[in-house]
Residue, then its C-alpha position, 0 to 999 in steps of 0.5 A: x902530081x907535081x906541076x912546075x911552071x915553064x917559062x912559057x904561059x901556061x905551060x907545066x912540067x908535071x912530075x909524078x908524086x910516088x908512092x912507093x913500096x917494096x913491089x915499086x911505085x904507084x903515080x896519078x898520070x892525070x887527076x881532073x881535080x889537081x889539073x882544075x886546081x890549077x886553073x888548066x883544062x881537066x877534060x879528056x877527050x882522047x888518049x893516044x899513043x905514037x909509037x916511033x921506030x928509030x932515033x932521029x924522028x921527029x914529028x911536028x910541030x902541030x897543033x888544031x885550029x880553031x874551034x878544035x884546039x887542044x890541051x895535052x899532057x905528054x909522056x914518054x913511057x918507052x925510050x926517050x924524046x926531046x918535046x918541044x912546045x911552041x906559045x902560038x897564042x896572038x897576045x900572050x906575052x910569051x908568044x912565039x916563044x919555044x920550050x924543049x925538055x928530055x922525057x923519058x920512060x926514066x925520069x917519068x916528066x910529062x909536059x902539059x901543053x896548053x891550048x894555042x899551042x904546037x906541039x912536036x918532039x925527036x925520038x932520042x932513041x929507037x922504039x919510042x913510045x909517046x902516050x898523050x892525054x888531049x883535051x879534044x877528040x882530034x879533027x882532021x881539018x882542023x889538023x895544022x903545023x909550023x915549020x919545025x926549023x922556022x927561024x921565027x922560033x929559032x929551035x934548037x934541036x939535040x941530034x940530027x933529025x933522020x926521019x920526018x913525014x913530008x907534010x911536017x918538013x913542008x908546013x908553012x912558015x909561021x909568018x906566012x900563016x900569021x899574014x894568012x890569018x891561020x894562026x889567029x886565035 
């Protein structure tokens, strides 16, 4: 595995270390020792997969209060999606600070999304499938999102967004939920 910094704390594109042969390739998804190694959350808890008819579906931007916060390592396996994490993490220098990246079954990139922060992603393309490894088994009531047009964060979406539930087109601004005390970590 190989991890690449964002510009945002914490936050890493992982790309696959390959081993090839004539019959393809082999790769590690996750490693607990190379995750440890690099100072990030190796629990898994949970592994999920989001399955996603059309293009232009969007799903976020959310993440889980605390005590229940979450890491996640991100993969596109089918298809393809622009991901976008959010530093929600009162104090860091990078927060309210966003990051965007194209994965995709092609070029095989995952995102590790450190706790603290929200998570959402556009489908690029009809029939995409996201795996997610997560550090924390999921609590509903802990279950909590940002606007994913919120100016405070100012995020440049790709396309056109066609399909969202209705709770992730009416979560809270974010600087009504920082006065409420929602965010506070």
């Amino acid at each position: 595995m190989i991890f690449v910094e964002t510009e945002l704390a914490g936050a890493y594109l992982v790309e696959l270390e390959k081993r090839e042969d004539e019959r393809g390739f082999f790769a590690r998804l996750w490693c607990e020792r190379e995750f440890a190694t690099h100072g990030l959350t190796s629990r898994l808890a949970q592994v999920s997969l989001s399955f996603n008819r059309r293009r232009g579906t969007l799903r976020g931007m959310h993440y889980q209060a605390a005590p229940y916060e979450e890491s996640k390592m991100v993969h596109c396996v089918r298809g393809a999606i622009y991901d976008v994490i959010i530093d929600l993490r009162v104090g860091s220098h990078t927060h309210a600070k966003w990051f965007g990246v194209e994965l995709s079954a092609d070029n095989r990139r995952g995102v590790f999304v450190p706790a603290g922060f929200a998570h959402g992603f556009l489908t690029l393309t009809d029939d995409a499938e996201v795996l997610y490894h997560i550090s924390h088994p999921y609590v509903a009531a802990a279950a909590r999102g940002v606007r994913f047009d919120d100016p405070a964060f100012g995020i440049r979406w790709p396309i056109a967004i066609e399909v969202i539930a209705e709770r992730d087109r009416n979560w809270p601004a974010y600087l009504t939920t920082m006065r409420c005390g929602a965010n506070s970590r």
